[in-house]
py3Dmol code that shows the C-alpha trace and the ligand (Angstrom):
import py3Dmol

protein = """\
ATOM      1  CA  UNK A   1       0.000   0.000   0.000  1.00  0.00           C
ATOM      2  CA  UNK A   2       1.217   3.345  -0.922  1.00  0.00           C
ATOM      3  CA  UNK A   3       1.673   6.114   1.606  1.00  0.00           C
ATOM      4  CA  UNK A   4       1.390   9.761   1.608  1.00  0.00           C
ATOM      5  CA  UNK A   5       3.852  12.307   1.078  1.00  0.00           C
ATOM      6  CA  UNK A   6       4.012  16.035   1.676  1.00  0.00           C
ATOM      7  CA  UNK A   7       6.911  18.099   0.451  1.00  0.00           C
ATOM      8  CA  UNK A   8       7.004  21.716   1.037  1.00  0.00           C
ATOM      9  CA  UNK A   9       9.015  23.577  -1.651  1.00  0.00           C
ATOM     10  CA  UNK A  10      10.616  26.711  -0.521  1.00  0.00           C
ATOM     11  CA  UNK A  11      11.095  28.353  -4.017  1.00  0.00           C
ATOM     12  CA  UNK A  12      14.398  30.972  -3.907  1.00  0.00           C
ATOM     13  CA  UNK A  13      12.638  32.577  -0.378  1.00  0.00           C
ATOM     14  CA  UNK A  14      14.092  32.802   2.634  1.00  0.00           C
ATOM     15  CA  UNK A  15      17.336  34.446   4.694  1.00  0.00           C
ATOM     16  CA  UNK A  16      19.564  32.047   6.903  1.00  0.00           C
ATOM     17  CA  UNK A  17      17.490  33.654  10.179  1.00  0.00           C
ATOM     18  CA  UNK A  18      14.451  32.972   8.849  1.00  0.00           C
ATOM     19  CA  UNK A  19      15.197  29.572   7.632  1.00  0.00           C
ATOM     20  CA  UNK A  20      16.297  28.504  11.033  1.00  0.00           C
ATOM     21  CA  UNK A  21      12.878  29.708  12.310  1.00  0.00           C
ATOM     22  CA  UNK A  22      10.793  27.818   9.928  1.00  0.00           C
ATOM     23  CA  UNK A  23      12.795  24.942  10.186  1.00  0.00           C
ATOM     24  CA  UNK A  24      13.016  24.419  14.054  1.00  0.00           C
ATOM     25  CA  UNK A  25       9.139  25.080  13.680  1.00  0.00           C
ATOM     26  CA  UNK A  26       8.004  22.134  11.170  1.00  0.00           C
ATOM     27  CA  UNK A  27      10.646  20.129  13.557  1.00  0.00           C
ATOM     28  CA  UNK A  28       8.422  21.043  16.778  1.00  0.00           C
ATOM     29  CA  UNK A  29       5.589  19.730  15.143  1.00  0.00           C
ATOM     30  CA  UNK A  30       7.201  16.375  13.507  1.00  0.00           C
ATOM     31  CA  UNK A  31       6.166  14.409  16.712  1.00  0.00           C
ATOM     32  CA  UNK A  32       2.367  14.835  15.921  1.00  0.00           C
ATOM     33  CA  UNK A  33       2.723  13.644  12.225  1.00  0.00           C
ATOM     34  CA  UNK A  34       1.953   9.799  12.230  1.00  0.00           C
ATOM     35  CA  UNK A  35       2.096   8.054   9.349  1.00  0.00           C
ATOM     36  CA  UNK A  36       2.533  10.689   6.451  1.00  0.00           C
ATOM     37  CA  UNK A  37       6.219  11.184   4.935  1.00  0.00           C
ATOM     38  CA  UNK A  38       6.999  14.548   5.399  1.00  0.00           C
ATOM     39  CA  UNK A  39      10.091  16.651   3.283  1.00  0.00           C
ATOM     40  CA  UNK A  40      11.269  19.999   2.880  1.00  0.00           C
ATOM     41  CA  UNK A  41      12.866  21.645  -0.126  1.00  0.00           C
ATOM     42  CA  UNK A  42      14.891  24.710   0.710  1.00  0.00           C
ATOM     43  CA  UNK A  43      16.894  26.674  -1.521  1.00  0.00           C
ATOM     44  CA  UNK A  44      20.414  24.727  -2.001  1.00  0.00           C
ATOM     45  CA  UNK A  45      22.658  26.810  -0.335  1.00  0.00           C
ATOM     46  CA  UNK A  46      20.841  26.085   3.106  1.00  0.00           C
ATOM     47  CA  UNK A  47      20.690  22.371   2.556  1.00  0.00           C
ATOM     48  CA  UNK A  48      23.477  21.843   4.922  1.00  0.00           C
ATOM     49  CA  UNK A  49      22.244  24.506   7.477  1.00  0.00           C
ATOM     50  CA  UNK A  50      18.726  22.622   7.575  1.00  0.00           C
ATOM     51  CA  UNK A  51      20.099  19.155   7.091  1.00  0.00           C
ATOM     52  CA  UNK A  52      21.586  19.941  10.715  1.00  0.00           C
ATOM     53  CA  UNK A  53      18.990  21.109  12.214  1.00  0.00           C
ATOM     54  CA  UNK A  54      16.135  18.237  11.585  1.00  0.00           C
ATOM     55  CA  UNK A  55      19.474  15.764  12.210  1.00  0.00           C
ATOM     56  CA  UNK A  56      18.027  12.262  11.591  1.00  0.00           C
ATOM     57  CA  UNK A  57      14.916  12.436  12.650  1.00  0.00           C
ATOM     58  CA  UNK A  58      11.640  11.517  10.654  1.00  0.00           C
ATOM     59  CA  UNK A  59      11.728  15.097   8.153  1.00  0.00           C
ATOM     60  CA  UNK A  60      13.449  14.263   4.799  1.00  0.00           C
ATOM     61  CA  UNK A  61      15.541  16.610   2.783  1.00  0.00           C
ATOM     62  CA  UNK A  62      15.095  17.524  -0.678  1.00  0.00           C
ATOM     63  CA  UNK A  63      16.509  19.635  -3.537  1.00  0.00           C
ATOM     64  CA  UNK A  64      14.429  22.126  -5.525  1.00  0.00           C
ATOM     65  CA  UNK A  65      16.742  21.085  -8.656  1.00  0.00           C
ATOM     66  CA  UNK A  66      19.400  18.957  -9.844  1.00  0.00           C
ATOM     67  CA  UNK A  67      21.823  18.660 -12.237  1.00  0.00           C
ATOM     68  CA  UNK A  68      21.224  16.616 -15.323  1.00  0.00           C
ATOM     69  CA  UNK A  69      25.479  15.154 -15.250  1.00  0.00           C
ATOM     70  CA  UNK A  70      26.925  13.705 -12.288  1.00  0.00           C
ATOM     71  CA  UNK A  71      30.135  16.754 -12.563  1.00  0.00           C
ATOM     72  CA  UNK A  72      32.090  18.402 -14.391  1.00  0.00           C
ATOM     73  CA  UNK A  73      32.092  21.808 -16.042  1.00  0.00           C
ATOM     74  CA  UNK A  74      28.901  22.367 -15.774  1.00  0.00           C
ATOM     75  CA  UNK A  75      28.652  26.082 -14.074  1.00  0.00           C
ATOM     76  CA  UNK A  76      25.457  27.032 -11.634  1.00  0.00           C
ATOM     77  CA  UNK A  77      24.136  23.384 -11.765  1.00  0.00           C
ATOM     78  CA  UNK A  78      24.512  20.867  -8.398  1.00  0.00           C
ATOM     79  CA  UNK A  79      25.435  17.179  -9.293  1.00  0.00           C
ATOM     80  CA  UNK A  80      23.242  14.389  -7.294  1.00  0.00           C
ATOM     81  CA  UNK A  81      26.055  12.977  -5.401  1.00  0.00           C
ATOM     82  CA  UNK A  82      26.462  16.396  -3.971  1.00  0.00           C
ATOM     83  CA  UNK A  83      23.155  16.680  -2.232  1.00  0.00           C
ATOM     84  CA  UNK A  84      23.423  13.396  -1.173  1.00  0.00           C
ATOM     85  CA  UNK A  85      26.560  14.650   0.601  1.00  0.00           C
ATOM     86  CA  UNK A  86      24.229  16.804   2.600  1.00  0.00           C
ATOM     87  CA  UNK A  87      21.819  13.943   3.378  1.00  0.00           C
ATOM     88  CA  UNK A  88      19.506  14.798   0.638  1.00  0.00           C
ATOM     89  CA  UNK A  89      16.982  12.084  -0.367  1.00  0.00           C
ATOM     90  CA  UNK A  90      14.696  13.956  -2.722  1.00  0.00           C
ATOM     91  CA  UNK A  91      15.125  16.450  -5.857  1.00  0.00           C
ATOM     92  CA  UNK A  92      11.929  17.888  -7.455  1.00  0.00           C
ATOM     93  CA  UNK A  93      12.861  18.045 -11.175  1.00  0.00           C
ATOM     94  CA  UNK A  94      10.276  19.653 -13.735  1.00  0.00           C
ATOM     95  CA  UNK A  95       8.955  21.936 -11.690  1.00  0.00           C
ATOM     96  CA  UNK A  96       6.761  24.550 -14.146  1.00  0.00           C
ATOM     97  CA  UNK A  97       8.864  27.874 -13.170  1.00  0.00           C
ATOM     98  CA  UNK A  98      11.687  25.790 -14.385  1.00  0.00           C
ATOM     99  CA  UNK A  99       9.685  24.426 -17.634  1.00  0.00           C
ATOM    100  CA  UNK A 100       8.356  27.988 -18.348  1.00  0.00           C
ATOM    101  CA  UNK A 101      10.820  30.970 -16.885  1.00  0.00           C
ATOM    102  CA  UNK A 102      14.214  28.823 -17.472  1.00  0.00           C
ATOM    103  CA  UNK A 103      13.117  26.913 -20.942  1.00  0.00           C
ATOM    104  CA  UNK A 104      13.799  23.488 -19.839  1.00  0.00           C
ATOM    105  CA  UNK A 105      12.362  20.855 -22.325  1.00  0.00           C
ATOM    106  CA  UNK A 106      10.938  17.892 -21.214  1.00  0.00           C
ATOM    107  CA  UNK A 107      13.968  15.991 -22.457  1.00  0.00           C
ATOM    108  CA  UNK A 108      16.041  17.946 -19.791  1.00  0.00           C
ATOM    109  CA  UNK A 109      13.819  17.344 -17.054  1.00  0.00           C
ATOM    110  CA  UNK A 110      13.848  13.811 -18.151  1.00  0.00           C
ATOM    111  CA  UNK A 111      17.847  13.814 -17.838  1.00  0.00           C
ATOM    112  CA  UNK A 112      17.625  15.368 -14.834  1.00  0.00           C
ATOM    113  CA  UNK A 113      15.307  12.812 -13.525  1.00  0.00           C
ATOM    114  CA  UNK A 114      18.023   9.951 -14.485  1.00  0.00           C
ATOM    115  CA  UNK A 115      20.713  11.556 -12.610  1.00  0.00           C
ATOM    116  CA  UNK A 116      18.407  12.187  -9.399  1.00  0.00           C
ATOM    117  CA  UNK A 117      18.047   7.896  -9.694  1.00  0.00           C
ATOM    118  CA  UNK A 118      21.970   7.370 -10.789  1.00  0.00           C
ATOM    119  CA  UNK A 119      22.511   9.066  -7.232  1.00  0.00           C
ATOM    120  CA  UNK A 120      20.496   7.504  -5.461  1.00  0.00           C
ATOM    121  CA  UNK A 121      17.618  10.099  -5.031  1.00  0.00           C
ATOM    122  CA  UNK A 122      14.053  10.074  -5.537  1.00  0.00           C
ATOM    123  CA  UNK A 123      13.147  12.629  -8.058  1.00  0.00           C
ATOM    124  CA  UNK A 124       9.789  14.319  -7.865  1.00  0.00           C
ATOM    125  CA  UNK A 125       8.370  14.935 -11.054  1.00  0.00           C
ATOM    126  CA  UNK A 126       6.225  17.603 -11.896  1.00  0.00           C
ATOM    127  CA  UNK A 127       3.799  17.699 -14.741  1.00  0.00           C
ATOM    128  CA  UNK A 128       0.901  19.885 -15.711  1.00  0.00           C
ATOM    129  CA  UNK A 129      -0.714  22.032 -17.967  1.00  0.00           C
ATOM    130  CA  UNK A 130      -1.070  25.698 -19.005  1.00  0.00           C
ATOM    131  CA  UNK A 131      -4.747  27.228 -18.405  1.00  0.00           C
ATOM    132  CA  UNK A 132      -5.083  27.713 -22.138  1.00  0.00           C
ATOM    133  CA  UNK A 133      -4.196  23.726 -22.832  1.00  0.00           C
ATOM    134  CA  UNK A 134      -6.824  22.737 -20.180  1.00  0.00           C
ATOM    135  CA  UNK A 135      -9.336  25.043 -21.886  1.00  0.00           C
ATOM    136  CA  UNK A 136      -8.484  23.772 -25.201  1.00  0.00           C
ATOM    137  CA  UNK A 137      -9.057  20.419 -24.091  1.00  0.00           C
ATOM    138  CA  UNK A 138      -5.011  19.235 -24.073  1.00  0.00           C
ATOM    139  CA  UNK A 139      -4.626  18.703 -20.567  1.00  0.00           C
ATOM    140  CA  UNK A 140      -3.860  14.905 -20.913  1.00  0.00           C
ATOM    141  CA  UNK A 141      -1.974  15.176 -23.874  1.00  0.00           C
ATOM    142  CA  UNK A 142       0.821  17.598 -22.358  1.00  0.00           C
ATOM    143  CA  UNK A 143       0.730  15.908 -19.219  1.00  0.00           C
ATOM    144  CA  UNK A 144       0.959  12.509 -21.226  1.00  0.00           C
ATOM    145  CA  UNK A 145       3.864  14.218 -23.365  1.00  0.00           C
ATOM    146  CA  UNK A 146       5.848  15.101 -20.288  1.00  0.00           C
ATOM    147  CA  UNK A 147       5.536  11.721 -18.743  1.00  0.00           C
ATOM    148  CA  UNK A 148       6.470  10.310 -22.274  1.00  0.00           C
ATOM    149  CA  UNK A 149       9.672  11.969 -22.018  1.00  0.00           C
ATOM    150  CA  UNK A 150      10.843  10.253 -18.926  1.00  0.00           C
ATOM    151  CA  UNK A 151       9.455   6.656 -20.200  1.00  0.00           C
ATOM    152  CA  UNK A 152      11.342   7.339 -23.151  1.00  0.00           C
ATOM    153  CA  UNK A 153      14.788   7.917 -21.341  1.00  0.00           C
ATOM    154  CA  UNK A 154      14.701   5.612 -17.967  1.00  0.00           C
ATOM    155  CA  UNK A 155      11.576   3.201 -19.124  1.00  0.00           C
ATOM    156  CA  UNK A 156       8.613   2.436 -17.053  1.00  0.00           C
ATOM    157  CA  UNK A 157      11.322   1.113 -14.557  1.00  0.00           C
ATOM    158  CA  UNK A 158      12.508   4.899 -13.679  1.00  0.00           C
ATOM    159  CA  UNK A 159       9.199   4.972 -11.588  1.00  0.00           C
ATOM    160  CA  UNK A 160       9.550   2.342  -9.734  1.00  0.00           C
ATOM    161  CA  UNK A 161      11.533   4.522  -7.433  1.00  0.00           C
ATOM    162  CA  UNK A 162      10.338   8.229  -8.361  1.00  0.00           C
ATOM    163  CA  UNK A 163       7.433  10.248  -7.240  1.00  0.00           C
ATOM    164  CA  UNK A 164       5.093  12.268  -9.380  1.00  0.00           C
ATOM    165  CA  UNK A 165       3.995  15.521  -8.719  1.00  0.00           C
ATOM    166  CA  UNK A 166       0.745  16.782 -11.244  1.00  0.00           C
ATOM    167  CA  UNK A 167       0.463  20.854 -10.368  1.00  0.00           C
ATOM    168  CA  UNK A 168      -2.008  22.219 -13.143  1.00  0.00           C
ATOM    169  CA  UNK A 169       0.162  25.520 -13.716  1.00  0.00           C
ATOM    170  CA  UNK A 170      -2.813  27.618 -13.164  1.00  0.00           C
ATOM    171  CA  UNK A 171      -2.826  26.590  -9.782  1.00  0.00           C
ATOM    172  CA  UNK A 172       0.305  27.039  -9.169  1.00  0.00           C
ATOM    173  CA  UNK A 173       0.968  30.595  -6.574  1.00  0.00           C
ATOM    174  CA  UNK A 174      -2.456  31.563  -7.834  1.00  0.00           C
ATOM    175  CA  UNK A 175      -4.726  31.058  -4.603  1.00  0.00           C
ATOM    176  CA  UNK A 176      -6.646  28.916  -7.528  1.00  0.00           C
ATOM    177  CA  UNK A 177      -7.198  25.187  -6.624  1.00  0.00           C
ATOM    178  CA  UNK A 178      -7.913  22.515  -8.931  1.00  0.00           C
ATOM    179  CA  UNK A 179     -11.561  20.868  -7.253  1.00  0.00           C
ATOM    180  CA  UNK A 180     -10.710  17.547  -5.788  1.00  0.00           C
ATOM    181  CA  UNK A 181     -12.560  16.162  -8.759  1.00  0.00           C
ATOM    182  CA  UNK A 182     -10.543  18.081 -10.920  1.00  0.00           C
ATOM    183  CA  UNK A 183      -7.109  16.902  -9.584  1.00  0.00           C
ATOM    184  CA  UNK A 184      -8.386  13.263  -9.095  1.00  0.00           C
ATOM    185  CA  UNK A 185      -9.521  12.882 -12.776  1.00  0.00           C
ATOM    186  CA  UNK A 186      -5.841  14.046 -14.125  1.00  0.00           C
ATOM    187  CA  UNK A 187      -4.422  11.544 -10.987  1.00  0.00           C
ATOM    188  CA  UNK A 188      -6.450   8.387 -12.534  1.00  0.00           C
ATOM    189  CA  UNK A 189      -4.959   9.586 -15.707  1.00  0.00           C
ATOM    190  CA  UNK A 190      -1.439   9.551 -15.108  1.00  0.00           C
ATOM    191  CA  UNK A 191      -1.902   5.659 -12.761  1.00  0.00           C
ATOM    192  CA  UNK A 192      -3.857   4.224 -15.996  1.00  0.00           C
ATOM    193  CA  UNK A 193      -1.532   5.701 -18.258  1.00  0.00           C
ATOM    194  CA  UNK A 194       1.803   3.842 -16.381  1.00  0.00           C
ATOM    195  CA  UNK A 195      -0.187   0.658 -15.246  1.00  0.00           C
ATOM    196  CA  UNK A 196      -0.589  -0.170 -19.125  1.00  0.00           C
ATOM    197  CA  UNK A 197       3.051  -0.299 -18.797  1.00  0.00           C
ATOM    198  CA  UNK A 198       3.898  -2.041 -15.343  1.00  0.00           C
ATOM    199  CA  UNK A 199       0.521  -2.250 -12.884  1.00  0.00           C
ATOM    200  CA  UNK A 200       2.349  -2.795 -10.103  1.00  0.00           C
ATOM    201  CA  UNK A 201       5.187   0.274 -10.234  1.00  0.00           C
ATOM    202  CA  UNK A 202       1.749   2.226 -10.892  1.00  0.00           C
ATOM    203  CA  UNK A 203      -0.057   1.341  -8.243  1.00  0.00           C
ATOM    204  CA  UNK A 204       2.526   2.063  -5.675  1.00  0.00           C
ATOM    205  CA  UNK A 205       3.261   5.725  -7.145  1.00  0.00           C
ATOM    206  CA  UNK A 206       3.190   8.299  -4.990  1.00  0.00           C
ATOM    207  CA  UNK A 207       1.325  11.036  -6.949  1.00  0.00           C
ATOM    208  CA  UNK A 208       1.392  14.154  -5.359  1.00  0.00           C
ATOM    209  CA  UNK A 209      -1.140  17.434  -6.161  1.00  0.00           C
ATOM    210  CA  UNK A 210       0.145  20.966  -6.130  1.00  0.00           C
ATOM    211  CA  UNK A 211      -1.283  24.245  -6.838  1.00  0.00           C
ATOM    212  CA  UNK A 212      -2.536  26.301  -3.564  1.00  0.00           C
ATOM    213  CA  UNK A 213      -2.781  23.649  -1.149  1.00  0.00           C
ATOM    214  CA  UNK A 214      -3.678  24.828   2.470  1.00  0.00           C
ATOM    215  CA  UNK A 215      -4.590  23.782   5.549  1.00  0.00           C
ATOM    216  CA  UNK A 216      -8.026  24.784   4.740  1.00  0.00           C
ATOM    217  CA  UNK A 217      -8.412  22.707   1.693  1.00  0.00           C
ATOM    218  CA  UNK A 218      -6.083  19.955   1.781  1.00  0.00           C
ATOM    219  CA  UNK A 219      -8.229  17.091   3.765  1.00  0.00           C
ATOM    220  CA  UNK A 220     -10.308  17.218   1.078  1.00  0.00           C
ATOM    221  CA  UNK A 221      -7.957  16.806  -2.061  1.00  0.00           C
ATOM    222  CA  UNK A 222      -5.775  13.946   0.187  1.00  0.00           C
ATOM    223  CA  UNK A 223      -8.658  12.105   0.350  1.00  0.00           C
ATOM    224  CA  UNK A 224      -9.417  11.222  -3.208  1.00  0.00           C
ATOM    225  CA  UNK A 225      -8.857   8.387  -4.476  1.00  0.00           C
ATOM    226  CA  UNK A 226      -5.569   8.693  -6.134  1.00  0.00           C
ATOM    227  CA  UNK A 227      -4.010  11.644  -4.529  1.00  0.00           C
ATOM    228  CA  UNK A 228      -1.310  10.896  -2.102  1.00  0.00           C
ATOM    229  CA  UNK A 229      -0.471  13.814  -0.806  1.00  0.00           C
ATOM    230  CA  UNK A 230       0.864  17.444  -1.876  1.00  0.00           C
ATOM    231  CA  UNK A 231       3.826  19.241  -3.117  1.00  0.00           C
ATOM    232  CA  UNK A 232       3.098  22.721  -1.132  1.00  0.00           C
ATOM    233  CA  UNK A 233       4.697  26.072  -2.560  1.00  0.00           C
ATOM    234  CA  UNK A 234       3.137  28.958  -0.508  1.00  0.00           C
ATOM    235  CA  UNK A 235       1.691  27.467   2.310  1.00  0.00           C
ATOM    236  CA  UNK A 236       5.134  25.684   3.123  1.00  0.00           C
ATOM    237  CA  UNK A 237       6.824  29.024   4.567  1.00  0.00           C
ATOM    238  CA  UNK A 238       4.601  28.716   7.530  1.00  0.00           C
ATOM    239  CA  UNK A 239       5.266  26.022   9.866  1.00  0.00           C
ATOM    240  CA  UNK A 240       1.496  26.215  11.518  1.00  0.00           C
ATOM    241  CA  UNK A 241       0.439  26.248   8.138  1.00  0.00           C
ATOM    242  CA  UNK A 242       2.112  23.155   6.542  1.00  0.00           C
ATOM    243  CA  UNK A 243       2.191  21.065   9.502  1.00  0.00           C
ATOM    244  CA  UNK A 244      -1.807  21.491   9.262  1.00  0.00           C
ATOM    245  CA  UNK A 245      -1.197  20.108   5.403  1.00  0.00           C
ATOM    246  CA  UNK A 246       1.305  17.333   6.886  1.00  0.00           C
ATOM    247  CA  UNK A 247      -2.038  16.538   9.428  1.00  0.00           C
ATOM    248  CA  UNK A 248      -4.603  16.304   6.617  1.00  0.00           C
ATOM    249  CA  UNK A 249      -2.376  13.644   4.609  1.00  0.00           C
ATOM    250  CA  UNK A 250      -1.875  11.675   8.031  1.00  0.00           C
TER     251      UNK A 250
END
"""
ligand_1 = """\
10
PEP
C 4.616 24.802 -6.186
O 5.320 25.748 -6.451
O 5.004 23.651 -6.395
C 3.285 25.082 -5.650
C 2.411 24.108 -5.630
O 3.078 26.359 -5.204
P 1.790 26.883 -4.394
O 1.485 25.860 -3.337
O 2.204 28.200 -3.821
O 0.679 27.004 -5.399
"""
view = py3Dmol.view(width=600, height=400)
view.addModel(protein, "pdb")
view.setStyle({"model": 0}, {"cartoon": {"style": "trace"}})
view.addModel(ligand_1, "xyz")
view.setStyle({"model": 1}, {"stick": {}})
view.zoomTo()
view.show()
C-alpha cells in the first residue's frame, strides 16, 4: 500500500534567520505527524544549514533542482552525489517555473530525472498544464507528453523509485485550486496511463497534487482516491500552516 507524502518547496525565499525559524518550527511539530512522509525543499545553499537542524529524525531533505550530469564543467548546476553529501533524499525536477521561466524541455527534465536515480535520489516529477491547454481540451496530452519523455529515457522502470507531482500551472501561486474532482480525474490519468506499462510500479506511485494547497483545503484533495499527498509552494513558509497540510495527509 502506498503512503502519503508532503513536500514543502521553498522556491528561492528565505534568509539564513528565517530559515532557522521555519525549520526548528516544522521540527516542533514532527512528533504529531503519524504516518505521512513529510520533506522539505529549501533553496540549495541552506541544505546543509537545515540538514543539521532536523538531524536524523523523521523530516526528509530535498533539492528544488538537480543537475542533469553527475560533474564536471557544468557552471550554476549541483550534481546528485552532492546533495546526497548533505543527506539529501529527494530532488523535485520539472517543476513549471523551471519548464516555463528557465526553458527546460521535457527531455532535460527527463535527464535530470536519471541523474536524481543514478545518485540515489528520488526525483519528484512535476507535470501539468497551461490554463489555455486545459481550456483547449489538451490537458492529458501535455501531461501525457511530459511523462512520455521520462518513459522514453529511464523506461517504465525509472518509476519504480520516483514520485510524481501533477500541479495544473494555473494553480500554481495563484490562490486557484484545482476541485478535488478536478485533480483526481488528471491523478487516474497519469496511474492508468503507467499501469498499461507495469501495474504494479503504478499502483505504488506516490502522486502528489500541487497548486494552492492549504490547511483549509487539503483534507479534502488527500482524500481522493488517487491523490497521495501534496507538493506545497506557498503554504510551506509557515510552519502552523504546513504542519496542518502534513495533518490532513496523516
Ligand atoms: C509549487 O510551487 O510547487 C506550488 C504548488 O506552489 P503553491 O502551493 O504556492 O501554489
Amino acid at each position: 500500500m502506498r503512503g502519503k507524502l508532503v513536500a514543502g518547496n521553498w522556491k528561492m525565499n528565505g534568509s539564513l534567520a528565517s530559515v532557522r525559524e521555519l525549520i526548528d518550527g516544522i521540527n516542533r511539530g514532527m512528533d504529531t505527524i503519524q504516518s505521512a512522509g513529510v520533506a522539505v525543499c529549501p533553496p540549495a545553499v541552506y541544505i546543509p544549514e537545515v540538514a543539521a537542524r532536523i538531524g536524523g529524525g523523521r523530516l526528509a531533505l530535498g533539492a528544488q533542482n538537480i543537475g542533469d550530469q553527475d560533474g564536471g564543467a557544468f557552471t550554476g548546476e549541483i550534481a546528485g552525489s552532492m546533495l546526497r553529501d548533505f543527506g539529501c533524499r529527494y530532488a523535485v525536477v520539472g517543476h513549471s517555473e523551471r519548464r516555463s521561466i528557465y526553458a527546460e524541455s521535457d527531455q532535460l527534465v527527463a535527464r535530470r530525472f536519471a541523474a536524481a536515480r543514478r545518485a540515489g535520489l528520488v526525483p519528484i516529477l512535476c507535470v501539468g498544464e497551461l490554463l489555455e491547454e486545459r481550456e483547449q481540451g489538451f490537458t492529458e496530452a501535455v501531461v501525457g507528453r511530459q511523462l512520455d519523455a521520462v518513459i522514453e529515457l529511464e523506461g517504465i522502470a525509472g518509476f519504480a523509485d520516483a514520485v510524481v507531482a501533477y500541479e495544473p500551472v494555473w494553480a500554481i501561486g495563484t490562490g486557484r485550486t484545482a476541485s478535488p474532482d478536478q485533480a483526481q480525474e488528471v491523478h487516474a490519468f497519469i496511474r492508468r496511463k503507467l499501469a498499461d506499462m507495469d501495474a504494479g510500479i503504478a499502483d505504488r506511485l506516490i502522486i502528489q497534487y500541487g497548486g494552492s494547497v492549504k490547511g483549509a483545503n487539503a483534507a479534502e484533495l488527500f482524500s481522493m482516491q488517487d491523490i497521495d499527498g501534496g507538493l506545497i509552494g506557498g503554504a510551506s513558509l509557515d510552519a502552523g500552516e504546513f504542519l496542518a497540510i502534513c495533518k490532513a495527509a496523516d
